[in-house]
C-alpha positions as CSV (number, residue, x, y, z in Angstrom):
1,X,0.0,0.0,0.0
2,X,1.8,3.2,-1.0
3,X,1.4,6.7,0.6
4,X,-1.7,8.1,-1.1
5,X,-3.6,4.9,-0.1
6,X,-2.5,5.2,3.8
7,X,-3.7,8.7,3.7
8,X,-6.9,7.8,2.2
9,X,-7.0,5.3,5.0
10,X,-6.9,7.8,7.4
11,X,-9.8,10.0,6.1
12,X,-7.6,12.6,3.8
13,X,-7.8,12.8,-0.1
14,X,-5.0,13.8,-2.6
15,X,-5.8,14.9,-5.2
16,X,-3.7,16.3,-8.5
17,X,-3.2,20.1,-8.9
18,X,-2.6,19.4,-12.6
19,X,-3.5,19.0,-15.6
20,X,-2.7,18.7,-19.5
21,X,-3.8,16.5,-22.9
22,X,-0.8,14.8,-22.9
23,X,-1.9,13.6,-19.2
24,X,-4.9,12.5,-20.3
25,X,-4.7,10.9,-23.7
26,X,-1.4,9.1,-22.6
27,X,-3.0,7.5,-19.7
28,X,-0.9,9.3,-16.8
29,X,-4.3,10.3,-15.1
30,X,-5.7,7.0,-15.2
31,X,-2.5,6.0,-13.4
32,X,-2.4,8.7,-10.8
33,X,-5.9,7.5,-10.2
34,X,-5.3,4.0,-9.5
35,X,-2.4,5.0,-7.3
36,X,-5.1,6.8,-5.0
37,X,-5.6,9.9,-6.3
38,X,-9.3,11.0,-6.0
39,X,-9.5,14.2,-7.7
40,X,-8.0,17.6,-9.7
41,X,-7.5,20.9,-9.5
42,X,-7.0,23.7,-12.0
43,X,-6.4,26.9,-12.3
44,X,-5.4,29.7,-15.1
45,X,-1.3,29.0,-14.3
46,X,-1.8,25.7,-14.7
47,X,-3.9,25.7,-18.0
48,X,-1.1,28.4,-19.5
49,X,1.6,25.7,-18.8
50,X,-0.5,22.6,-20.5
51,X,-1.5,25.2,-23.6
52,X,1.6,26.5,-24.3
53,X,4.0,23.6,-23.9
54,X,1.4,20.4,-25.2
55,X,1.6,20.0,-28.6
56,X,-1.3,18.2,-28.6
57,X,-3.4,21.6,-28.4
58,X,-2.1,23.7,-31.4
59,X,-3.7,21.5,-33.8
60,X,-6.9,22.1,-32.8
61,X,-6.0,25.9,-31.5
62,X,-5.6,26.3,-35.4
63,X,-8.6,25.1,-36.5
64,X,-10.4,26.9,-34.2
65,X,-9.0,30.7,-35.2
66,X,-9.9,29.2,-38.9
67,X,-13.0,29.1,-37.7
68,X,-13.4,33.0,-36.4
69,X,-12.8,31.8,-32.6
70,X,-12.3,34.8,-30.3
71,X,-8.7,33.7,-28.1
72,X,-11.2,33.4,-25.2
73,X,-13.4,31.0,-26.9
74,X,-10.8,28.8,-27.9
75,X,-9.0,28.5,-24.4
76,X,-12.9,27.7,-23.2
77,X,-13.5,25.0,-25.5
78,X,-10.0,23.5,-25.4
79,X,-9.8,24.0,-21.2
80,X,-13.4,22.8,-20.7
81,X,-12.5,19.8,-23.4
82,X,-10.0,18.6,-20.5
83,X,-12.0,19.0,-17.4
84,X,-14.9,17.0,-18.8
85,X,-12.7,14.2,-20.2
86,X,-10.7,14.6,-16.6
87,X,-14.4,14.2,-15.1
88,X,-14.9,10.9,-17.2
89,X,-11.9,9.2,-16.0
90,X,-12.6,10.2,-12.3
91,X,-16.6,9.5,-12.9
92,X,-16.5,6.1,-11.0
93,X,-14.8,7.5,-8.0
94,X,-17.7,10.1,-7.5
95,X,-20.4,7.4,-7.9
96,X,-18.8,4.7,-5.7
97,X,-17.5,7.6,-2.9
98,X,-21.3,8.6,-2.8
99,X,-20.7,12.0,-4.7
100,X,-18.1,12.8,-1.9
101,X,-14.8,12.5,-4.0
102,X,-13.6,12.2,-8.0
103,X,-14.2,16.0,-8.7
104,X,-12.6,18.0,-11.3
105,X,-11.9,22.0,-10.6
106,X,-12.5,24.3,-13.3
107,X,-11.8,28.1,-12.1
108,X,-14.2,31.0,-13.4
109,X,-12.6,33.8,-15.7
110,X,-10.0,35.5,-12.7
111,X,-11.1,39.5,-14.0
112,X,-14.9,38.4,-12.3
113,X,-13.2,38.3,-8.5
114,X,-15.3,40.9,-7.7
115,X,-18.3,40.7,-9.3
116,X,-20.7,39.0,-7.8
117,X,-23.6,38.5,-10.3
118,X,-20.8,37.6,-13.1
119,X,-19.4,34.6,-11.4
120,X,-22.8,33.2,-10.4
121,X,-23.3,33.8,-14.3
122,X,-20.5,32.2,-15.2
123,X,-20.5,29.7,-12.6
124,X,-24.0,28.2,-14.1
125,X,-22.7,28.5,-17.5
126,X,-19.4,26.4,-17.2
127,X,-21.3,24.0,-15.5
128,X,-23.8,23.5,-18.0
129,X,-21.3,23.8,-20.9
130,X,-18.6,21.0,-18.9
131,X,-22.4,18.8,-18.9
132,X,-20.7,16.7,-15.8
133,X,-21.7,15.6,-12.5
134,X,-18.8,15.7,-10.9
135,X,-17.5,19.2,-12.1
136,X,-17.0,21.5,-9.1
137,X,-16.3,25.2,-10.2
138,X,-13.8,27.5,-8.2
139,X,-14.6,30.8,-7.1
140,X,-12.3,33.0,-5.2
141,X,-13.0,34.0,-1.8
142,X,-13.1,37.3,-2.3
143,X,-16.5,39.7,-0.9
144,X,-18.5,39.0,-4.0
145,X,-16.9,35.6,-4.6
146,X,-18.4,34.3,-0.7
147,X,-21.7,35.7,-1.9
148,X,-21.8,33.7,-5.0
149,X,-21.1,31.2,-3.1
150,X,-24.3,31.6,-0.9
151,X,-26.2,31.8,-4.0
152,X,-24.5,28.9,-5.8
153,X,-24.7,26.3,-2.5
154,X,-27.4,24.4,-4.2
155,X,-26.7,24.2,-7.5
156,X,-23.0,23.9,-8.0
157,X,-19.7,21.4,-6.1
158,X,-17.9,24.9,-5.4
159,X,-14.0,25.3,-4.7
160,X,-13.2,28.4,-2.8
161,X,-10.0,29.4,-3.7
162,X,-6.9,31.7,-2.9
163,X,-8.3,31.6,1.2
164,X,-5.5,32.8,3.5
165,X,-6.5,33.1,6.7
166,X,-9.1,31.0,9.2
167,X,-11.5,34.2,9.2
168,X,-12.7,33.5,5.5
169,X,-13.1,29.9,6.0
170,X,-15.9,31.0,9.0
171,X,-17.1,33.5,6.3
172,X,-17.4,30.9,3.3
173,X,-19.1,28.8,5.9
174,X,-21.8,31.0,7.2
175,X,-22.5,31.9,3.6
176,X,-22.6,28.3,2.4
177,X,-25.1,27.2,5.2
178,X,-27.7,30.2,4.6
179,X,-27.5,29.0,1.0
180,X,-27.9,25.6,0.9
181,X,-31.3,25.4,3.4
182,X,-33.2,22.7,1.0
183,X,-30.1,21.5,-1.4
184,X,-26.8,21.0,-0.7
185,X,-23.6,20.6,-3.4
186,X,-19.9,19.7,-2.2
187,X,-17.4,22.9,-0.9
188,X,-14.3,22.8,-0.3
189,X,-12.4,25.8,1.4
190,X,-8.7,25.7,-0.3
191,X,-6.5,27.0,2.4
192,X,-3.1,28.4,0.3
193,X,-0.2,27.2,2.7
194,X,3.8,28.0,1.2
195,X,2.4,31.1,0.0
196,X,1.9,32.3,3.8
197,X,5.9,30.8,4.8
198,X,7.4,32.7,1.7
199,X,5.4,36.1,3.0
200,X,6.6,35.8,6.4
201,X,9.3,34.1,7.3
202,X,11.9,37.6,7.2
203,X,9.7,39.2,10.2
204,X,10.7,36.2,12.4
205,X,12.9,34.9,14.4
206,X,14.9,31.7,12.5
207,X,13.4,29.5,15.1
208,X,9.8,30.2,14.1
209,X,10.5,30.2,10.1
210,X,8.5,28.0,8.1
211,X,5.7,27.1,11.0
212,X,3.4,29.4,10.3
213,X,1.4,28.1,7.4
214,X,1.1,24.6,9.1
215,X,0.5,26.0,12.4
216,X,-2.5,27.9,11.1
217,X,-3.7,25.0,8.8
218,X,-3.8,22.7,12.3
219,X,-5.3,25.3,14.9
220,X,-7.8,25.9,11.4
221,X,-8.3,21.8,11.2
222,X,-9.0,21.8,15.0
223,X,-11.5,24.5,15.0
224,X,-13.7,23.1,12.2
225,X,-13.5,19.9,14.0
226,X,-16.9,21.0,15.8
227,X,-18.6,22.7,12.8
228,X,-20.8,20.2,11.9
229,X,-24.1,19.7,9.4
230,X,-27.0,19.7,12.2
231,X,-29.7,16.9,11.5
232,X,-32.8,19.2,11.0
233,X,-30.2,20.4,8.0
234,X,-29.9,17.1,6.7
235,X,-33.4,16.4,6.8
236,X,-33.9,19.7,4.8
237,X,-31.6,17.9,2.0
238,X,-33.3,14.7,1.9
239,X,-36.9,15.6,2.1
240,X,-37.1,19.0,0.2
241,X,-40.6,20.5,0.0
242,X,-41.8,21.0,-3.9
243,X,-41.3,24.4,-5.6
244,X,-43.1,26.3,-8.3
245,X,-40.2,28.3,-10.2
246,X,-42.0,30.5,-12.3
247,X,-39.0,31.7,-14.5
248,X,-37.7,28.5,-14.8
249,X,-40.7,26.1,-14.5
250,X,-39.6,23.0,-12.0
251,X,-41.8,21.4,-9.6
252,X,-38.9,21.4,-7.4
253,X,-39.8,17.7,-6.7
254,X,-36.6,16.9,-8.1
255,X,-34.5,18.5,-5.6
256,X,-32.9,20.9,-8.0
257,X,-34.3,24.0,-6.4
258,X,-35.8,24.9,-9.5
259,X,-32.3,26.6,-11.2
260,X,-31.4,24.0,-13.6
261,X,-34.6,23.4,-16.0
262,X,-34.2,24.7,-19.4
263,X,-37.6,24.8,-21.7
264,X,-36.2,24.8,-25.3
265,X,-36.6,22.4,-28.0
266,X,-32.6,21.5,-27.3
267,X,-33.3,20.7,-23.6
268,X,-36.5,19.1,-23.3
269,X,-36.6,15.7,-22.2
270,X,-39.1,13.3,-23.4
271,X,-40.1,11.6,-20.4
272,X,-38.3,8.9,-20.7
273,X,-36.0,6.8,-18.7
274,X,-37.1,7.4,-15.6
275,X,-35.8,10.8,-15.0
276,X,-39.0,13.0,-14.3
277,X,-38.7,14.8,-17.8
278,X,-35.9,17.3,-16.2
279,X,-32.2,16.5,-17.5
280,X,-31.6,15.1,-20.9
281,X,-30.2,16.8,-23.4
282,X,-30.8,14.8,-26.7
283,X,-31.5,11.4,-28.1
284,X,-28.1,10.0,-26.1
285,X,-30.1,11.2,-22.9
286,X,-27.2,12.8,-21.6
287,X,-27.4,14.5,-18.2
288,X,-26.8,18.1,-17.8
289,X,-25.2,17.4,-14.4
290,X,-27.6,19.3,-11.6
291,X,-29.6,16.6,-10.8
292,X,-26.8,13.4,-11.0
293,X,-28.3,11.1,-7.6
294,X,-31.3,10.8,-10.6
295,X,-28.7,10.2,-13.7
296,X,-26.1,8.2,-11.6
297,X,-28.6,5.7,-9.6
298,X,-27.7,6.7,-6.2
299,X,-28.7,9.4,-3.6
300,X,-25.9,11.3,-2.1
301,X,-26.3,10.5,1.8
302,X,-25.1,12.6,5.0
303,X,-24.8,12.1,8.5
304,X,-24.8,14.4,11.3
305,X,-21.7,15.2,12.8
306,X,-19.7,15.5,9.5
307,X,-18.2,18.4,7.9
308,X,-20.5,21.3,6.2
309,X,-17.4,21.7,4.5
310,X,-13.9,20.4,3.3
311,X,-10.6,21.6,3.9
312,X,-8.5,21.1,1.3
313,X,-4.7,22.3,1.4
314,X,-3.8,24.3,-1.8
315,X,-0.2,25.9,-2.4
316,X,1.6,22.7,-0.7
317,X,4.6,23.3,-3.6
318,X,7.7,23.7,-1.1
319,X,9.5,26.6,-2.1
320,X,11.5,27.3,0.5
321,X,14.8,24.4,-0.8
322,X,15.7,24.3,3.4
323,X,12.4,23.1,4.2
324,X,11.8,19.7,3.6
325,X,9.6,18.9,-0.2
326,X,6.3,17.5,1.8
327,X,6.6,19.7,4.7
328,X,2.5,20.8,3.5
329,X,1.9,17.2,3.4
330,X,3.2,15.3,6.2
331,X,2.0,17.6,8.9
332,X,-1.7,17.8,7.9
333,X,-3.1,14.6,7.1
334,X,-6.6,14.8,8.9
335,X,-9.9,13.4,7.7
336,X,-12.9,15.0,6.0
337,X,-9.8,16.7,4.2
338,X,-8.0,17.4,0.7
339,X,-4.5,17.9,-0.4
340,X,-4.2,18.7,-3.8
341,X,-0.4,18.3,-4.9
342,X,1.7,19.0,-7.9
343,X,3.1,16.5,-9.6
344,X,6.3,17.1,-8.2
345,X,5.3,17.1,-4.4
346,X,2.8,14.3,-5.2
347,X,5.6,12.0,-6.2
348,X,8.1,13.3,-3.7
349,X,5.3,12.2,-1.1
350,X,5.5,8.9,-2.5
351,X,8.7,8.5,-2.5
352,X,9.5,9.3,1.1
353,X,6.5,11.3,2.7
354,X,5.4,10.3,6.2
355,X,1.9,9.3,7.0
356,X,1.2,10.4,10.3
357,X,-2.0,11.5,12.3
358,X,-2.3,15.0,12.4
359,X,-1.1,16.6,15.5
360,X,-2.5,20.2,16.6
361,X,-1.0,20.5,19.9
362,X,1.8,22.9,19.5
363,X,-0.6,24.8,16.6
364,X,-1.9,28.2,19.1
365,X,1.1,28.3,20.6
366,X,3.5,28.7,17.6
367,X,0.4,31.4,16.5
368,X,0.7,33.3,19.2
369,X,4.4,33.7,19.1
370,X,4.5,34.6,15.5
371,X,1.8,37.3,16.3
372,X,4.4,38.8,18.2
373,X,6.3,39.8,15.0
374,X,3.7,39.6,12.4
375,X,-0.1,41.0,11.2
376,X,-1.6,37.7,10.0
377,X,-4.6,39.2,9.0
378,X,-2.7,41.9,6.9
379,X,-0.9,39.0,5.1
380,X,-3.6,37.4,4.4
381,X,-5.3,40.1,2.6
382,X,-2.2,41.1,0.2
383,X,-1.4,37.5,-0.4
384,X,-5.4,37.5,-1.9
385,X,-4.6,40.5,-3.5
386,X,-1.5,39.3,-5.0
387,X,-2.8,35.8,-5.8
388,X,-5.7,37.3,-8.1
389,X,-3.3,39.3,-10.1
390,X,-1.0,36.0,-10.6
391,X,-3.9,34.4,-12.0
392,X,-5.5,37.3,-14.2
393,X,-1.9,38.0,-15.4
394,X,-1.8,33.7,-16.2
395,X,-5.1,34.1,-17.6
396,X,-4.1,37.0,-20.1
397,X,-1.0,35.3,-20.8
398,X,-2.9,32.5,-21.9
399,X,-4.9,34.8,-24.2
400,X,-2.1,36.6,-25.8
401,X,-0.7,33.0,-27.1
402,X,-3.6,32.0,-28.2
403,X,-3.8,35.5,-30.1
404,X,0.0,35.2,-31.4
405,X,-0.3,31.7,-32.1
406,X,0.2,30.7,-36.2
């Protein structure tokens, strides 16, 4: 049993923050899979990488500018042509881990961060355009972004992104529960880690470098230990009282909460198969992905006492070379949580990570001695600030090939 399985065993998923064609069509993504991994993450830096260095995209980044293809439209049809073939392969992990694993992140456009009715927008549309169950779509946490969020916790696996401090998570939270009173979708809360170290470690002491990320991940992990789904919540989920959505014309019997129907000749469904009439597509009957317990034969079951929400651990790249290459890894292997990892740390961890038990103990402490030299709460807010830009400047980037591209 290798490392990823051990961690699995002890209530933690990894999960891939990669992704590329080559990956894909040669089979490496099947393999990461059947070495444990349970999941993927994307985001603008790492489709830029894939687009400009895979061959196996010009080809069809040609025939698409042939075709009159804006640069936007062809990194959307070529990014979301991975994540739903991505989705595929990790399809069986969703349906056997009861819709709680085998997602595939997808980010919206970077220049929406703070607009609030343009990611819901967008959000919607990339899930109906990826047409796949197991999609989950990543919003940053900013103050519009956390209201999306609340408006999106029924309809859509969200992935809150570029979170830097424990006082977002509580916000994402709050905003998630008021949202998701009769349906309920996967979250996960992606806590950026080396970032933090890299940001602070020249205001302390050398005794106190590189703790601070993991200490804040632990005390984080330790707090959310007692935020749990309360029954009557659960009972909400599972027995949701029927709707009359005027605008878009569900019963609401279907658990949808009436935001996924769409009355056109395209959409309509004709009755058949058992669904209700509510999610195929065409003759194929393929399922738009809202209502999947109906498409997939099985109804996604919680308990009380779990999680509302995940913790995953994003930014786990070392980059620090003193500090040791699964430093984000070893420390914070908890359950009900994700690690999504390069491929680099991924196969570092393999090599020779250590799977241990989290252990919180020393967590406040090592937090209240950094506080002594350091504004955490100033940190985390420029490290948001600065992470958006990375992205939007990833994002353009990606444009501007596209554009220059022959």
């Amino acid at each position: 049993m290798n490392n990823i399985q051990q961690v699995r065993l002890l209530g933690q998923q990894i999960w891939l923050d990669s992704l590329s064609r080559s990956m894909i069509i040669k089979g490496e993504l099947s393999e990461k899979m059947r070495q444990g991994v349970c999941g993927v993450t994307t985001n603008p830096a790492i489709f830029l990488s894939a687009i400009k260095n895979d061959e196996l995209y010009h080809a069809q980044m040609r025939t698409l500018k042939a075709e009159g293809k804006t640069a936007k439209e062809i990194y959307e049809t070529m990014a979301c042509a991975d994540v739903q073939a991505a989705c595929d392969i990790f399809l069986m992990e969703y349906q056997y881990s009861n819709g709680n694993a085998g997602f595939v992140s997808i980010e919206v456009d970077p220049a929406l961060a703070n607009d609030e009715d343009g990611t819901v927008f967008e959000a919607r549309r990339l899930q109906q355009k990826i047409n796949r169950p197991n999609v989950m779509i990543k919003i940053p946490a900013t103050e519009a972004g956390i209201k999306a969020v609340q408006r999106l916790a029924g309809e859509c696996h969200i992935n809150t992104t570029l979170i830097f401090s424990p006082e977002t998570v509580y916000q994402i939270e709050k905003a998630f529960y008021a949202g998701c009173p009769q349906s309920h979708r996967r979250l996960v809360a992606s806590v950026f880690l080396s970032r933090i170290d890299t940001a602070i470690d020249s205001q302390l002491p050398a005794e106190l470098q590189g703790k601070t990320a993991v200490a804040m991940a632990q005390s984080l992990y330790q707090e959310m230990q007692s935020h749990t789904i309360p029954a009557t919540l659960i009972n909400a989920w599972q027995n949701p009282e029927p709707q009359d959505d005027e605008e878009d014309g569900c019963c609401g019997g279907c658990g949808c909460g009436g935001h996924h129907h769409h009355h056109d000749d395209e959409h309509e469904c004709c009755g058949g198969g058992g669904c209700g009439g509510h999610h195929h597509h065409d003759d194929e009957h393929e399922c738009c992905g809202a209502c999947d317990e109906h498409h997939h034969h099985f109804t996604p079951t919680y308990q009380a006492g779990t999680p509302l929400i995940n913790l995953l651990w994003a930014s786990t790249a070392t980059k620090n070379p003193a500090y040791s290459d699964t430093l984000y890894i070893d420390n914070l292997i908890g359950k009900n949580t994700v690690n999504t990892l390069p491929e680099k740390a991924l196969n570092a961890f393999l090599e020779h990570g250590k799977v241990a038990e989290i252990n919180c103990s020393q967590a406040d402490k090592i937090l209240s001695q950094v506080a002594q030299y350091a504004d955490l709460s100033a940190v985390a807010k420029d490290l948001q600030i600065k992470g958006l830009q990375q992205f939007q400047a990833a994002f353009d980037e990606i444009l501007a090939f596209i554009e220059a591209f022959e």
